[in-house]
C-alpha positions in Angstrom: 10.8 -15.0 -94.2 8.5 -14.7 -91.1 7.0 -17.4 -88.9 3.4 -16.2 -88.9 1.3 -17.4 -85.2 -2.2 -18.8 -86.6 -4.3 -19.9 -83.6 -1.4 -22.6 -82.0 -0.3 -23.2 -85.7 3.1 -22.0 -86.9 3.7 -21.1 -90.5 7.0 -20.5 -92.0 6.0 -17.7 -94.8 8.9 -17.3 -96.8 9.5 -15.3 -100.2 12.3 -16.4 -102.1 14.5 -14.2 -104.1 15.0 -15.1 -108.3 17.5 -17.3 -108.2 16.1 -19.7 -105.1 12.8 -20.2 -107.1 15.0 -20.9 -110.1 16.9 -23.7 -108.1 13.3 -24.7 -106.4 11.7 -25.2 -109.5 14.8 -27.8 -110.7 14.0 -30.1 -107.8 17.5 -31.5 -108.5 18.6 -30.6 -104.7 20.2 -27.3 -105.2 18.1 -25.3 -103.3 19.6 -25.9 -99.8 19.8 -23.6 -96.9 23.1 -22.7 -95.5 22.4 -19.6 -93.9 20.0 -18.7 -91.5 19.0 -15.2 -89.2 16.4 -15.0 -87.3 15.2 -11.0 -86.1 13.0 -9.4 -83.5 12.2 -6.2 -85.7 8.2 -6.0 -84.7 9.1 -6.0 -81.2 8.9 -3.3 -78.8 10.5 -4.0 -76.0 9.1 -0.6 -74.4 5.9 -2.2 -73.4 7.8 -5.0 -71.2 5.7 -3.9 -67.4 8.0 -4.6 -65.2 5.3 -3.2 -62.7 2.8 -6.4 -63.5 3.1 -10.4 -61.9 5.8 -12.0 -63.6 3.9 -14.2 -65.4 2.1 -11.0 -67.2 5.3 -8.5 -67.7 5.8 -9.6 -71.5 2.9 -10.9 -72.1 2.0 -7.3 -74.6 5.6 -8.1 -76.1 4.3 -11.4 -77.1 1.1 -10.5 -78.4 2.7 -8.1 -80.9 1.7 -8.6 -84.5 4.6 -10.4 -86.3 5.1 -9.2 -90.2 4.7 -10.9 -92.7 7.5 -12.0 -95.3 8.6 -8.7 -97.6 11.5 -9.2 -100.7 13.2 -6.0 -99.6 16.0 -7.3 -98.6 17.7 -4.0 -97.5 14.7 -3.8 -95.0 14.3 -7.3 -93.3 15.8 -8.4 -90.6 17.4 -4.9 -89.6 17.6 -6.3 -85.6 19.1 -9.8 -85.7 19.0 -12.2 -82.5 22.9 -12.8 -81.0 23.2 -16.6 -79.4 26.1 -17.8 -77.9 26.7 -15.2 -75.0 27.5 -14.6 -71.8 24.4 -15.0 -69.4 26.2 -12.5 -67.2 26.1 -9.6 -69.6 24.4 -6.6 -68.4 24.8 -4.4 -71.8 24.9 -5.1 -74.6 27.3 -2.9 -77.3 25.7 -0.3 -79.6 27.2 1.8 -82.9 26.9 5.4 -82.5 27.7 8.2 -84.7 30.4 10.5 -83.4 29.2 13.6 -84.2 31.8 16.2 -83.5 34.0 18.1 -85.4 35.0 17.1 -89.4 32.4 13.9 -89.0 29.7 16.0 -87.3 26.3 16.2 -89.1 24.4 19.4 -91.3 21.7 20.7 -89.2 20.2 20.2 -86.4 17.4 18.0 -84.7 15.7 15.1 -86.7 16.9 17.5 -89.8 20.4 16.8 -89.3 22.1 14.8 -92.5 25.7 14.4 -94.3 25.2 16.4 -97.4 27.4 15.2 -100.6 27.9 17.6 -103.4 27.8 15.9 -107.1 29.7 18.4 -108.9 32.0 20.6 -109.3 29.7 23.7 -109.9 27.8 23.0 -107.2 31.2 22.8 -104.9 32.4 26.1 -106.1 29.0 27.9 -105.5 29.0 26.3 -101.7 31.9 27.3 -101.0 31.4 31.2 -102.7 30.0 32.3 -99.9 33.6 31.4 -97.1 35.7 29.6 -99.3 35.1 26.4 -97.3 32.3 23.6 -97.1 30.2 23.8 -94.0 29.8 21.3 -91.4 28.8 18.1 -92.4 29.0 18.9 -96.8 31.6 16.2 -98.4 33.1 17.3 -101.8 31.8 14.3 -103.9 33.9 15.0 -106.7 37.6 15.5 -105.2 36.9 14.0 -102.3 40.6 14.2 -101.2 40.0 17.9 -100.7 37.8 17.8 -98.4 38.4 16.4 -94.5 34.9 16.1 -93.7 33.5 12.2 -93.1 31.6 10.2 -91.5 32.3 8.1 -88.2 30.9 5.8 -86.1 31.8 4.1 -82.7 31.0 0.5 -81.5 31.1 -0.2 -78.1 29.5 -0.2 -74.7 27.5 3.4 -74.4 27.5 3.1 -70.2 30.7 4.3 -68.0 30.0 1.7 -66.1 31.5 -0.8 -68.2 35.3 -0.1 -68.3 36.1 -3.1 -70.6 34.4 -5.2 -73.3 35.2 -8.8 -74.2 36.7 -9.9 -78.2 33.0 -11.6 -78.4 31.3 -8.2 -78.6 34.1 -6.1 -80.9 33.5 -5.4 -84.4 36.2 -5.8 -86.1 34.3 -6.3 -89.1 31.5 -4.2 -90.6 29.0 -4.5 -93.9 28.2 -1.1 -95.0 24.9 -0.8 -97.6 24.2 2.3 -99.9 22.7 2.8 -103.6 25.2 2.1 -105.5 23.2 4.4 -108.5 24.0 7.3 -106.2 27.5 7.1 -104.9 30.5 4.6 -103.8 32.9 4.7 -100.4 35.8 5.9 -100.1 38.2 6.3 -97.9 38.8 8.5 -94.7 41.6 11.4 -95.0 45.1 10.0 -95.2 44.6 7.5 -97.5 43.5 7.1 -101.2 42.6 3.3 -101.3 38.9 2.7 -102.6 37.4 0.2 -101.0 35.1 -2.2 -103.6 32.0 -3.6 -103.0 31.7 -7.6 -102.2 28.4 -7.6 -104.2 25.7 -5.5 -105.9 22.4 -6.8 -105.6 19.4 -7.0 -108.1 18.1 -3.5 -106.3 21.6 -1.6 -106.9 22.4 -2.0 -103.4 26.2 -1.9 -103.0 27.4 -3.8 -99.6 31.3 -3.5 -98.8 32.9 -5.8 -96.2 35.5 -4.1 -94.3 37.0 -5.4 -91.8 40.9 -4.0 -89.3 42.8 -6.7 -90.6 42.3 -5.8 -94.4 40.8 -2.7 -94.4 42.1 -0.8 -91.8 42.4 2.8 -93.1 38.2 2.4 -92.5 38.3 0.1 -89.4 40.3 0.8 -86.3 40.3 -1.0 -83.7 43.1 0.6 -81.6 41.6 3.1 -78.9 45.3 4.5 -78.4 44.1 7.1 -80.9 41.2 8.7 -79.4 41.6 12.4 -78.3 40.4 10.8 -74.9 40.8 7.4 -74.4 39.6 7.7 -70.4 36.7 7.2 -69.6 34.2 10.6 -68.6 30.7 11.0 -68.1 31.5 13.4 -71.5 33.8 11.5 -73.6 35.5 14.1 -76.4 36.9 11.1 -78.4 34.7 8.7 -79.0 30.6 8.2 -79.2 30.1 5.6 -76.6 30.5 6.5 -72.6 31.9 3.0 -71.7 34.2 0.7 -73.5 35.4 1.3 -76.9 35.1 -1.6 -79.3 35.9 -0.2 -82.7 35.9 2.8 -85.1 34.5 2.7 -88.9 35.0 5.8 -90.8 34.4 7.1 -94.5 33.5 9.6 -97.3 31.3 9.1 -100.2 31.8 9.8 -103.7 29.0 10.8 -105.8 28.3 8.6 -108.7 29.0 9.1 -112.5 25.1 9.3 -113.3 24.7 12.0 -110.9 27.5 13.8 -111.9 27.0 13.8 -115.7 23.0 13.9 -115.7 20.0 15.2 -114.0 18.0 11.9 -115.0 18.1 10.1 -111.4 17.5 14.4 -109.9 14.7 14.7 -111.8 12.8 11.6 -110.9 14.0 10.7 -107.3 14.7 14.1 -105.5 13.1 17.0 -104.6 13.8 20.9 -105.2 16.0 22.0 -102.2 15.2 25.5 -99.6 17.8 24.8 -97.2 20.8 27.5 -97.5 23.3 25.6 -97.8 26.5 27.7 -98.1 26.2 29.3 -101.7 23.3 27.1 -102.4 19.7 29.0 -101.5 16.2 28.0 -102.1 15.0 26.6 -105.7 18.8 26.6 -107.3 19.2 22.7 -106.5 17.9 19.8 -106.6 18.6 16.8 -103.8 18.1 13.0 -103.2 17.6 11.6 -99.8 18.9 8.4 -99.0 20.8 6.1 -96.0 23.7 4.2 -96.0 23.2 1.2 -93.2 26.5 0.1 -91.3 26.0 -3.1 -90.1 28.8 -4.7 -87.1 29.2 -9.0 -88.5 29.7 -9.9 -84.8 26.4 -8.6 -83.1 24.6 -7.6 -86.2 23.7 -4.2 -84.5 22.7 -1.3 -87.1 22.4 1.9 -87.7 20.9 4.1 -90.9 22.8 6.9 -91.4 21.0 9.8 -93.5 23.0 11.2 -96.8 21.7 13.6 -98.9 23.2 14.1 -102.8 23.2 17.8 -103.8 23.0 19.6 -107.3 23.2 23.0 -108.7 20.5 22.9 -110.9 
């Protein structure tokens, strides 16, 4: 949905999903709105010139086109607008990777992904080559053999800010992937799968997980950082400032990846990256993300994942 600026004349373009033009077309009264969010996602807030009369400083902010309404529902409204706040607050919290050690990244630069291996063979020739998966490579098949994960941090990323109010913590998160390509699971020291609240029409899995219910994935105690201080180079946690909350996770690859080459075949691409055992032209890989999302401030993050086979 997107209010569209014609000349002084708002327009609410909206696209409604199956199921609202179904109840829409009844005219019985059961299409009502419950739920609304409203977004900033065409704004760049770069060209704000702070340098020009006040009058003029957002005025190329303002004048940004707006898009249009799109059904891709795992691409709208990414950035979502926060009311209710303090009118004091000087930052605002962020979610961060925490890219060091078992959750850090493979490769470098704008490269740089978490790589999950489908199956077995393709484990076994990885690891050939040191008898251990590289930085960054998850074992999508026993997943409990394998420490590596990903992490995240939610808090405030200056040092500045020593503390950070219940308002702003995350202590519940909505994580998004394909749900054709793998599931979540959980970090190391527990077995506990977590299930997805809903799959939508596009195979997009969402899990809800939140510290009260869920908290082999969500902690929110900072006692167990390496370095809970606060340093101009933190070595426990992602943000500078105040710690909110940590999410963590592996991935598992799917069935249909594991047993075929059907979704290989028409989704991904042949692979040149080394990749432990793994060298150019003997795999095939898909790219895709898996969004966390924080249910307090809405803030967001894509995190890349790449699916491996031996081909």
């Amino acid at each position: 949905m997107a209010f569209l600026d014609n000349s002084g004349d708002i327009i609410l373009d909206a696209v409604l999903t199956d199921t609202g033009r179904l109840r829409l077309a009844k005219g019985d009264g059961t299409f009502q709105i419950q739920k609304f969010a409203l977004g900033d996602d065409e704004i760049n807030y770069k060209l704000y010139d702070s340098s020009a009369s006040t009058a003029y400083r957002s005025l190329t902010c303002l004048q940004t086109p707006v898009l249009e309404a799109f059904a891709n529902n795992g691409s709208s409204m990414k950035y979502k607008l926060m009311s209710g706040l303090n009118n004091n607050l000087l930052y605002l919290p962020v979610i961060k990777l925490f890219e060091n050690g078992d959750s850090a990244r493979f490769g470098t630069g704008d490269a740089a992904t978490f790589i999950v291996l489908v199956d077995n063979t393709t484990v076994n020739t990885v690891i050939a080559s040191d008898n251990a998966l590289p930085t960054g490579v998850m074992n999508g098949i026993f997943v409990g053999e394998s420490t590596h994960l990903i992490r995240a941090d939610q808090g405030i990323n200056n040092i500045a800010i020593l503390t950070i109010g219940p308002e702003l913590r995350e202590t519940s998160y909505q994580v998004k992937m394909d749900n054709r390509l793998g599931s979540l699971t959980p970090p190391p020291g527990s077995t506990t799968n977590a299930q997805p609240a809903f799959i939508d029409d596009d195979s997009i899995a969402s899990y809800i997980l939140t510290s009260a219910t869920d908290g082999n994935y969500v902690d929110v105690d900072p006692s167990f950082l390496i370095n809970p201080t606060q340093g101009s180079t933190p070595t426990g946690k992602a943000v500078a400032g105040a710690f909110g909350s940590r999410i963590g996770f592996r991935i598992a690859a799917s069935t249909s990846l594991r047993t075929s080459n059907y979704l290989f075949t028409v989704l991904g691409n042949t692979g040149t990256t080394t990749i432990g055992g793994l060298t150019s032209g003997n795999y095939k890989y898909i790219d895709s993300i898996v969004t966390l999302s924080g249910e307090t401030t809405g803030y967001s993050i894509d995190v890349p994942v790449r699916y491996v086979k031996q081909v």
